[in-house]
N, CA, C and O atoms as a Maestro MAE file, in Angstrom:
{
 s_m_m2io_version
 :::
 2.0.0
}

f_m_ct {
 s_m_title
 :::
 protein
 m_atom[240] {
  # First column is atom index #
  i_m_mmod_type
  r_m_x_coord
  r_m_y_coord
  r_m_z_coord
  i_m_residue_number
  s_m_chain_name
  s_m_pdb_residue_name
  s_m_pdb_atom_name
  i_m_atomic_number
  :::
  1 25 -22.009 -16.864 7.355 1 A "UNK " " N  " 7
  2 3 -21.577 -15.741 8.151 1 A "UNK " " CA " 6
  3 2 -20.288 -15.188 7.542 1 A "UNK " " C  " 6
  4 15 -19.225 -15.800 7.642 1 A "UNK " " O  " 8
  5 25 -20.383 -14.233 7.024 2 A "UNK " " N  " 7
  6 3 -19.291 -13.408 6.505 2 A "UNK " " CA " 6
  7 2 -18.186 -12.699 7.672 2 A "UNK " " C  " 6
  8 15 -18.552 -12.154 8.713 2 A "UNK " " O  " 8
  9 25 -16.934 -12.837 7.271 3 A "UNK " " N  " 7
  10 3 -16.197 -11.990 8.252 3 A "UNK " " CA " 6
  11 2 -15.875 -11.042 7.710 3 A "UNK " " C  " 6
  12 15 -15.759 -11.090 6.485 3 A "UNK " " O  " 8
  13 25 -15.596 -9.755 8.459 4 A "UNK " " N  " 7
  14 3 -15.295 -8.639 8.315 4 A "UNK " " CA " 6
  15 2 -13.077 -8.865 8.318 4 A "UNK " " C  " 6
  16 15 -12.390 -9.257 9.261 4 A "UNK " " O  " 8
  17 25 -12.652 -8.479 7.059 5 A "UNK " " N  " 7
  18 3 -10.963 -8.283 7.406 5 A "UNK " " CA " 6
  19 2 -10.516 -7.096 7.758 5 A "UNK " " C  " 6
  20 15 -11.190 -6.150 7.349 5 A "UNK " " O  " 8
  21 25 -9.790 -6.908 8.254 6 A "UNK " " N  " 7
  22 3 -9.214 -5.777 9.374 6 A "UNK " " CA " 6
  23 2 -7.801 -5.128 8.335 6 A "UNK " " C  " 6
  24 15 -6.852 -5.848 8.022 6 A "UNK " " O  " 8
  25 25 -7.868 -4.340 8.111 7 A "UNK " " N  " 7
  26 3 -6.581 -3.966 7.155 7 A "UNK " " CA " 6
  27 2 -5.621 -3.679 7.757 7 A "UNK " " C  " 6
  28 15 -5.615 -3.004 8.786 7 A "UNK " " O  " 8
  29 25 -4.530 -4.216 7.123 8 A "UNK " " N  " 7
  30 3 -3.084 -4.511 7.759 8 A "UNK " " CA " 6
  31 2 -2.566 -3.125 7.609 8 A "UNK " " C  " 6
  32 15 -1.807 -2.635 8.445 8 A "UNK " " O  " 8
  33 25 -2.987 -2.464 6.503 9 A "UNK " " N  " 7
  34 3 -1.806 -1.251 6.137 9 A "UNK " " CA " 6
  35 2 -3.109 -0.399 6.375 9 A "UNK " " C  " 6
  36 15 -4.266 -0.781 6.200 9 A "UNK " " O  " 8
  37 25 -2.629 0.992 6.864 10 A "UNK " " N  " 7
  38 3 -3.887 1.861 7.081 10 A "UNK " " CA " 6
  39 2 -3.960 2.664 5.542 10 A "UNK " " C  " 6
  40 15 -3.158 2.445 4.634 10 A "UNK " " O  " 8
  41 25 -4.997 3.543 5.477 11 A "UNK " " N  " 7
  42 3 -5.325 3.795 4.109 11 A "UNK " " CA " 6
  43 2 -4.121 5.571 3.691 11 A "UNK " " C  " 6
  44 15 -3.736 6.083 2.640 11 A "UNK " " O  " 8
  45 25 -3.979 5.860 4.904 12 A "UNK " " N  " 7
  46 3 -2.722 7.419 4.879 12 A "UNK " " CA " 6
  47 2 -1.530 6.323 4.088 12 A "UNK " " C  " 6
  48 15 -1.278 6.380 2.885 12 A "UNK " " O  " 8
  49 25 -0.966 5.459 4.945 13 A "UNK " " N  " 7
  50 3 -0.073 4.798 4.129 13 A "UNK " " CA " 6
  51 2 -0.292 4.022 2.869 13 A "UNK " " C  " 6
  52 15 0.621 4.192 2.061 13 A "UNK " " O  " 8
  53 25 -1.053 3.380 2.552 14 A "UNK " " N  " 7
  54 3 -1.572 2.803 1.059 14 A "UNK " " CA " 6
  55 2 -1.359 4.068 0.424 14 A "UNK " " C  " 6
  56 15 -0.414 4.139 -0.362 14 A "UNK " " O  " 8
  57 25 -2.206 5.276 0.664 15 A "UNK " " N  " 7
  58 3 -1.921 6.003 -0.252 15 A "UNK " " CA " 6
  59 2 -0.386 7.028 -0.356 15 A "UNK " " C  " 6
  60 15 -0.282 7.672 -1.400 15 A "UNK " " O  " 8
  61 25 0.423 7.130 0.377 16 A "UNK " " N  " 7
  62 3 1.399 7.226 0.415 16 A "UNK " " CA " 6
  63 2 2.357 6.654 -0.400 16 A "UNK " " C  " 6
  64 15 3.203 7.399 -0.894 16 A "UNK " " O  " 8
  65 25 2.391 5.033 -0.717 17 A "UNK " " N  " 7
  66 3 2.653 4.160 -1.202 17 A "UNK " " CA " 6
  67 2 2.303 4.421 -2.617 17 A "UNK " " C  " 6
  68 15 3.153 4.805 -3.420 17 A "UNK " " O  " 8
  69 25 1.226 4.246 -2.892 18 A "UNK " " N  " 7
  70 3 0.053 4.430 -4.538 18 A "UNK " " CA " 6
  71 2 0.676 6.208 -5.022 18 A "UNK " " C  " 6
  72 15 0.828 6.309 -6.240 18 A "UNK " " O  " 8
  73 25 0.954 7.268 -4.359 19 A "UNK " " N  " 7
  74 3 1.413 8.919 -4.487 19 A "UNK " " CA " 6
  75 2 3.231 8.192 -4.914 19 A "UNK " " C  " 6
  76 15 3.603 8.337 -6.078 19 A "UNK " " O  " 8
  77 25 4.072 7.561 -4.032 20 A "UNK " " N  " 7
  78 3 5.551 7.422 -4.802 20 A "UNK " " CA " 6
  79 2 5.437 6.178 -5.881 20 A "UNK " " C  " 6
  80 15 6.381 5.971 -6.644 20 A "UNK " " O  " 8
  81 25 4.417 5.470 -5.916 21 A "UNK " " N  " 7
  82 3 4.920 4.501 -7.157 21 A "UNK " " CA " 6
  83 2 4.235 4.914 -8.440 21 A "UNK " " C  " 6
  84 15 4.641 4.412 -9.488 21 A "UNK " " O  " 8
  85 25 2.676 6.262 -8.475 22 A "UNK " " N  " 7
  86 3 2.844 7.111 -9.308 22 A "UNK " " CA " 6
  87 2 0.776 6.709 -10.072 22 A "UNK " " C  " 6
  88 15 0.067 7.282 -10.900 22 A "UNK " " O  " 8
  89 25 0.652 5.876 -9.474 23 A "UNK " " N  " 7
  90 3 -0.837 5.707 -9.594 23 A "UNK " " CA " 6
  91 2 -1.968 6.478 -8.784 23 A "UNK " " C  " 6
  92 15 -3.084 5.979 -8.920 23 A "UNK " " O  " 8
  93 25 -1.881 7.765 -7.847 24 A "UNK " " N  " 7
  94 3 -2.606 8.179 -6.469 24 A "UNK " " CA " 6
  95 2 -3.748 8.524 -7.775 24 A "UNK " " C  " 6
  96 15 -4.935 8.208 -7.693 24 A "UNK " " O  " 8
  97 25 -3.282 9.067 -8.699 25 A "UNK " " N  " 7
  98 3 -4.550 9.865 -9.593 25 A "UNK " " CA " 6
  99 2 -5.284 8.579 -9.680 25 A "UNK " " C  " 6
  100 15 -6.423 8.897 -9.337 25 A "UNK " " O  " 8
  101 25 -5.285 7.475 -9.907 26 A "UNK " " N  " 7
  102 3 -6.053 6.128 -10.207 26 A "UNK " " CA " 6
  103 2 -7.182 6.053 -8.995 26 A "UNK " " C  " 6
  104 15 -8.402 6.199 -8.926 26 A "UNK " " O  " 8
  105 25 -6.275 5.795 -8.222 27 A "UNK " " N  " 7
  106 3 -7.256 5.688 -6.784 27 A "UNK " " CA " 6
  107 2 -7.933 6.867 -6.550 27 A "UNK " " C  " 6
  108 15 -9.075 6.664 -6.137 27 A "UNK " " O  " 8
  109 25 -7.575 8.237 -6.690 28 A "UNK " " N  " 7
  110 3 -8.363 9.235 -6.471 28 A "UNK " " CA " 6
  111 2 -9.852 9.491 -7.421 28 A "UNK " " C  " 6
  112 15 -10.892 10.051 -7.073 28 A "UNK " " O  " 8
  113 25 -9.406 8.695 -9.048 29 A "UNK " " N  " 7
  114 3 -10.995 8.925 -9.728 29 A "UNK " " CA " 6
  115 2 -11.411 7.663 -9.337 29 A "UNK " " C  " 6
  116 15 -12.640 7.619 -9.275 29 A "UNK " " O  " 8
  117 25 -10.744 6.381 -8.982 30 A "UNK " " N  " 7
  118 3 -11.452 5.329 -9.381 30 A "UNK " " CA " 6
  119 2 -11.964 4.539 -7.961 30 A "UNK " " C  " 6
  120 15 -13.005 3.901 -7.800 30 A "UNK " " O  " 8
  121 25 -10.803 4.819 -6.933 31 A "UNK " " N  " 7
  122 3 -10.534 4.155 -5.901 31 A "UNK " " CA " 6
  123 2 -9.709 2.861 -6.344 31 A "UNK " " C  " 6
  124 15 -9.254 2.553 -7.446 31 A "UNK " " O  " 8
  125 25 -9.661 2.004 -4.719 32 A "UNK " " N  " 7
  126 3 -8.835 0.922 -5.160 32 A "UNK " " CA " 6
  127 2 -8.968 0.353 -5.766 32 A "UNK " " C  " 6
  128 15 -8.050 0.049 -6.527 32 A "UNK " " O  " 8
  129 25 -10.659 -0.406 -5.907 33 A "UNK " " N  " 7
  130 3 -10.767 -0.973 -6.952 33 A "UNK " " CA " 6
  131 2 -10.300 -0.836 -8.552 33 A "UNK " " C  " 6
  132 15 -10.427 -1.712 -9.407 33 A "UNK " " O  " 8
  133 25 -9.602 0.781 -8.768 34 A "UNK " " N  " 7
  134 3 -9.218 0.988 -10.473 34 A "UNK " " CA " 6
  135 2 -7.950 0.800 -10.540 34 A "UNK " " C  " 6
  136 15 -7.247 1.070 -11.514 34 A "UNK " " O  " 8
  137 25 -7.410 0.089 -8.982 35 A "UNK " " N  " 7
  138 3 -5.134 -0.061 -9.503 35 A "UNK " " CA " 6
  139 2 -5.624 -1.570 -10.445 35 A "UNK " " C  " 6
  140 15 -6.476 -2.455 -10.373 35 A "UNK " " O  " 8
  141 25 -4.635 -1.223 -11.198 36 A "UNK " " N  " 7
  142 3 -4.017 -2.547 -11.938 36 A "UNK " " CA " 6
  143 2 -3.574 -3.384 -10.658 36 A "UNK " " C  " 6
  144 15 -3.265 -2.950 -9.548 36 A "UNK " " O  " 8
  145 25 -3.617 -4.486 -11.036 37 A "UNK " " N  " 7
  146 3 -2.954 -5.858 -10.469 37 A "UNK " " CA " 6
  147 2 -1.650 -6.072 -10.462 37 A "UNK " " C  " 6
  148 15 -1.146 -7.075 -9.955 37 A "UNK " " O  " 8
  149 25 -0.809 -4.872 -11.190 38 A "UNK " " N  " 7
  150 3 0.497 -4.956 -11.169 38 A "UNK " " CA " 6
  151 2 0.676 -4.073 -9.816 38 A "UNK " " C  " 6
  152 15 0.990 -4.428 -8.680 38 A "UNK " " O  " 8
  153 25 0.419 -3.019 -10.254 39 A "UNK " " N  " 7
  154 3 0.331 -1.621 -9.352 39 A "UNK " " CA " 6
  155 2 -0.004 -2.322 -7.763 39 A "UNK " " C  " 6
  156 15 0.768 -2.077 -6.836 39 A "UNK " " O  " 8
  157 25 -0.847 -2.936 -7.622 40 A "UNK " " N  " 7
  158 3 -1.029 -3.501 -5.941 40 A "UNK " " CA " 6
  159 2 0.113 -4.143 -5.837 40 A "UNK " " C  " 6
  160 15 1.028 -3.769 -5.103 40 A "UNK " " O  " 8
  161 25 0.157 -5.612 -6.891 41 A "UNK " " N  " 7
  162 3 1.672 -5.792 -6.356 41 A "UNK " " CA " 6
  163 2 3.218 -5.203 -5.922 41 A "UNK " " C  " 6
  164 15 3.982 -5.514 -5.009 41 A "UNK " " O  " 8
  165 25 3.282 -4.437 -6.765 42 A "UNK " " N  " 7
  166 3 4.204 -3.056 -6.901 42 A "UNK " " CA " 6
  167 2 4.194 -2.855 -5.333 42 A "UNK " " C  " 6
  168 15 5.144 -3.123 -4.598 42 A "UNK " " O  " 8
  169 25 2.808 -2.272 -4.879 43 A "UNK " " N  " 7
  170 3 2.689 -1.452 -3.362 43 A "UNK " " CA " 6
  171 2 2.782 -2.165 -2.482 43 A "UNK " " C  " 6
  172 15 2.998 -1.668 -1.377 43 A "UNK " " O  " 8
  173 25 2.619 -4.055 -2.653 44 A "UNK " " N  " 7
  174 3 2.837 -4.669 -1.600 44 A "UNK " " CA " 6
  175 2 4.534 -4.975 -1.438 44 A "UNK " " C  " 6
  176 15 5.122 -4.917 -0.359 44 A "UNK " " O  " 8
  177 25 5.057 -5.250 -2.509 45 A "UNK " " N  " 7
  178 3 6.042 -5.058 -2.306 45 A "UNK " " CA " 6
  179 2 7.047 -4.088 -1.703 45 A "UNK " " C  " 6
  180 15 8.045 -4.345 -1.029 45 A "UNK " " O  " 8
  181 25 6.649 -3.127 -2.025 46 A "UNK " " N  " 7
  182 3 7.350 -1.660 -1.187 46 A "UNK " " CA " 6
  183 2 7.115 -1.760 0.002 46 A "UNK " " C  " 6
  184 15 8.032 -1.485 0.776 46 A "UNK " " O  " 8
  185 25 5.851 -2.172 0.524 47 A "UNK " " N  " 7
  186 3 5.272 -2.095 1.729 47 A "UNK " " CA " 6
  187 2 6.625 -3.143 2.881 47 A "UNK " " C  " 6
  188 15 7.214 -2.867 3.926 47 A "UNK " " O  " 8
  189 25 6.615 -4.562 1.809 48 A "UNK " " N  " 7
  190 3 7.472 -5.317 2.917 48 A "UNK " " CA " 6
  191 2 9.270 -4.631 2.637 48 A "UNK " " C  " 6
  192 15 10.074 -4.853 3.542 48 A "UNK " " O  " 8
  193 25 9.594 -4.107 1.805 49 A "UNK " " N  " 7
  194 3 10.797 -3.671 1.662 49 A "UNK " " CA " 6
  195 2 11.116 -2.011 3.024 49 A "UNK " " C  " 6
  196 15 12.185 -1.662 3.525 49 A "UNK " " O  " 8
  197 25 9.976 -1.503 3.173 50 A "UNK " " N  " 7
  198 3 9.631 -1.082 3.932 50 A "UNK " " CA " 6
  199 2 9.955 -1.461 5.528 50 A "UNK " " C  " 6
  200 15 10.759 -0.897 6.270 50 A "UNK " " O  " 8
  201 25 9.111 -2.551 5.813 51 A "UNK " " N  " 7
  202 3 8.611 -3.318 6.610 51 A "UNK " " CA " 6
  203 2 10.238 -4.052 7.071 51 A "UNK " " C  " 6
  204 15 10.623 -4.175 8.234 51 A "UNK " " O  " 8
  205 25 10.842 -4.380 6.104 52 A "UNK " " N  " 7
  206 3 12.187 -4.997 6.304 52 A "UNK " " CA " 6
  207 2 13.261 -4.363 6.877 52 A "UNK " " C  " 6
  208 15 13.924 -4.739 7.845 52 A "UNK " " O  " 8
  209 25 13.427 -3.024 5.973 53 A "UNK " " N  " 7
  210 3 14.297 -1.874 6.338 53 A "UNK " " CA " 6
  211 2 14.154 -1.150 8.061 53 A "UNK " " C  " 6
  212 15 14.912 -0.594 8.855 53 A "UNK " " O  " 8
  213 25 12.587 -1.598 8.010 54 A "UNK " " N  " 7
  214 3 12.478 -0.709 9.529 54 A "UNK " " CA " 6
  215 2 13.145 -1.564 10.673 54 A "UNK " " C  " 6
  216 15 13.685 -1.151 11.699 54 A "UNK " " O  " 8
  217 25 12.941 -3.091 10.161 55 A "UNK " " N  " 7
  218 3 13.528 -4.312 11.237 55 A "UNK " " CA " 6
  219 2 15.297 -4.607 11.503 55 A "UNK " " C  " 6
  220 15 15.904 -5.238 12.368 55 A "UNK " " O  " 8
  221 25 15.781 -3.727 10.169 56 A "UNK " " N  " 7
  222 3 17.048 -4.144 10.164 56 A "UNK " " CA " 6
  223 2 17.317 -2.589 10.910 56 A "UNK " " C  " 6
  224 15 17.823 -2.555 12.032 56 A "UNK " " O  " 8
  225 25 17.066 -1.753 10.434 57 A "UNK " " N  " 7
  226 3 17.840 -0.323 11.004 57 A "UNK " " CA " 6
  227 2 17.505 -0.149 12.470 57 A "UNK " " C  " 6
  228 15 16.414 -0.645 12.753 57 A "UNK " " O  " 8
  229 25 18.000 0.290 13.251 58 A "UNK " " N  " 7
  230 3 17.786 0.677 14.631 58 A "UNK " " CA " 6
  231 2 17.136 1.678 14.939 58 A "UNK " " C  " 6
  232 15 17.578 2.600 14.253 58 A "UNK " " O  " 8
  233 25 16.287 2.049 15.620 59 A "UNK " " N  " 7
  234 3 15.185 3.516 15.492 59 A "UNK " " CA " 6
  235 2 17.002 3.999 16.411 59 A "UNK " " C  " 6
  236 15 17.911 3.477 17.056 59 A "UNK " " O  " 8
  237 25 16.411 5.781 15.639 60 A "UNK " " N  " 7
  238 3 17.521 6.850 16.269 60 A "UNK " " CA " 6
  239 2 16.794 7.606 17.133 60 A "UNK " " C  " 6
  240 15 17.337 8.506 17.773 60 A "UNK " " O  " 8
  :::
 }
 m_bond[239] {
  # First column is bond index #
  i_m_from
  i_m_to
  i_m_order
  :::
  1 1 2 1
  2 2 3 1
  3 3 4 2
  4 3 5 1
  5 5 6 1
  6 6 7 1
  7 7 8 2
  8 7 9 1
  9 9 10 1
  10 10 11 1
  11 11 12 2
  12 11 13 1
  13 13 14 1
  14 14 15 1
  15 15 16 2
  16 15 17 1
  17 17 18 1
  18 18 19 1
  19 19 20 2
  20 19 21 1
  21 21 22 1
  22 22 23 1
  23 23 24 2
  24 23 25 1
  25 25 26 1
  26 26 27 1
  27 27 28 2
  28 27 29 1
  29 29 30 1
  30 30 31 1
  31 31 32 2
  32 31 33 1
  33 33 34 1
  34 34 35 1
  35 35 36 2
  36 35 37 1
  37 37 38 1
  38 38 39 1
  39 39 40 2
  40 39 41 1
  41 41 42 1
  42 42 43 1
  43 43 44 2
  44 43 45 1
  45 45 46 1
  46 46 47 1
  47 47 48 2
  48 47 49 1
  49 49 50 1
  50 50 51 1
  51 51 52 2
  52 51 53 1
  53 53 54 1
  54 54 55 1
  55 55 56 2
  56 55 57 1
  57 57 58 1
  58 58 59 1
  59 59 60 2
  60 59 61 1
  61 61 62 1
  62 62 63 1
  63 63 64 2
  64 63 65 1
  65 65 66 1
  66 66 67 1
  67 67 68 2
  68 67 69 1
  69 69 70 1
  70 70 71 1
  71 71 72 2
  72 71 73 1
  73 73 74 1
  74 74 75 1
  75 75 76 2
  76 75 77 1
  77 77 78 1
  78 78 79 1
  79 79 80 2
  80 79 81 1
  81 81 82 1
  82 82 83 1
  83 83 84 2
  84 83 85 1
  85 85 86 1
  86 86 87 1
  87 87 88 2
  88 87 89 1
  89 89 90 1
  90 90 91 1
  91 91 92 2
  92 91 93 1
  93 93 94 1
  94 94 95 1
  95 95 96 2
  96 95 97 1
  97 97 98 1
  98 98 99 1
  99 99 100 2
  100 99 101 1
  101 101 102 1
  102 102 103 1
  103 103 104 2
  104 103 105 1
  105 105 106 1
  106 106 107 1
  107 107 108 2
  108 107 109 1
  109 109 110 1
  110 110 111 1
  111 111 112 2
  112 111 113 1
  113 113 114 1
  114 114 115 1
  115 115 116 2
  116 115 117 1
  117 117 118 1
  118 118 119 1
  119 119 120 2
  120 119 121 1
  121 121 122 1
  122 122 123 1
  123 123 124 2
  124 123 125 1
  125 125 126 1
  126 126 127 1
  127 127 128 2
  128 127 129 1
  129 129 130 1
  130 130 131 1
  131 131 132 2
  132 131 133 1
  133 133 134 1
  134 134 135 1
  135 135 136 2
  136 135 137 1
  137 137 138 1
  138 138 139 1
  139 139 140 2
  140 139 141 1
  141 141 142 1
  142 142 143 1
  143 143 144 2
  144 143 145 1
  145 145 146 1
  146 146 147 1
  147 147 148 2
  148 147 149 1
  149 149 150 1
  150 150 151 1
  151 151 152 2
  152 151 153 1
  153 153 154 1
  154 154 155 1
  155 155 156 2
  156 155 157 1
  157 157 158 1
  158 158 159 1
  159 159 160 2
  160 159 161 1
  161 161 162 1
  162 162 163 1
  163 163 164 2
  164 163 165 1
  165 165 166 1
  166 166 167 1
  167 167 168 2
  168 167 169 1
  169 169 170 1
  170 170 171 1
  171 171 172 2
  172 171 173 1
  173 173 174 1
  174 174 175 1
  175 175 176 2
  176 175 177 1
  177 177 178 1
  178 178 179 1
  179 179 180 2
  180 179 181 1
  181 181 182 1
  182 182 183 1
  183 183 184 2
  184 183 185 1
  185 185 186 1
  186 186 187 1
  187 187 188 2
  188 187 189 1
  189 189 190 1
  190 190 191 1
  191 191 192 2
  192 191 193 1
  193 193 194 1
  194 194 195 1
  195 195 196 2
  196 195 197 1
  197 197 198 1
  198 198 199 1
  199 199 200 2
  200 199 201 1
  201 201 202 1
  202 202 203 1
  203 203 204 2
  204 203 205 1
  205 205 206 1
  206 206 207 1
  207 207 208 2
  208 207 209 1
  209 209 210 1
  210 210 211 1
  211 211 212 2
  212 211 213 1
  213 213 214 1
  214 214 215 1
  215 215 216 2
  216 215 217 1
  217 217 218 1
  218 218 219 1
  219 219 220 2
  220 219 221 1
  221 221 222 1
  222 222 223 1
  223 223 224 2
  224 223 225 1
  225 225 226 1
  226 226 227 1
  227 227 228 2
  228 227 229 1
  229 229 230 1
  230 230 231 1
  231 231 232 2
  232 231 233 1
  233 233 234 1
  234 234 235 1
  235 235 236 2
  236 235 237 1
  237 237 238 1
  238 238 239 1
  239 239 240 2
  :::
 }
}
């Protein structure tokens, strides 16, 4: 029985992410499957630097 995974990051933001670190053209001919293995890492990283910044700053 296979499970279905639920994606953590929605796909507006992935690609948001993939458009400032400079790969969106990749994903746009290839999809995700055509980022490099650097490039995901790259976006996961931003993602928690992200993710960090929002926990430390105070919403205005």
């Amino acid at each position: 029985m296979s499970r279905r995974r639920r994606s953590t990051m929605s796909e507006e933001f992935k690609y948001e992410l993939a458009k400032d670190l400079g790969f969106a053209e990749t994903v746009d001919r290839e999809g995700w499957g055509g980022i490099r293995s650097k490039d995901a890492g790259n976006m996961i990283k931003r993602a928690i630097q992200i993710a960090e910044n929002s926990l430390v700053k105070p919403p205005r």
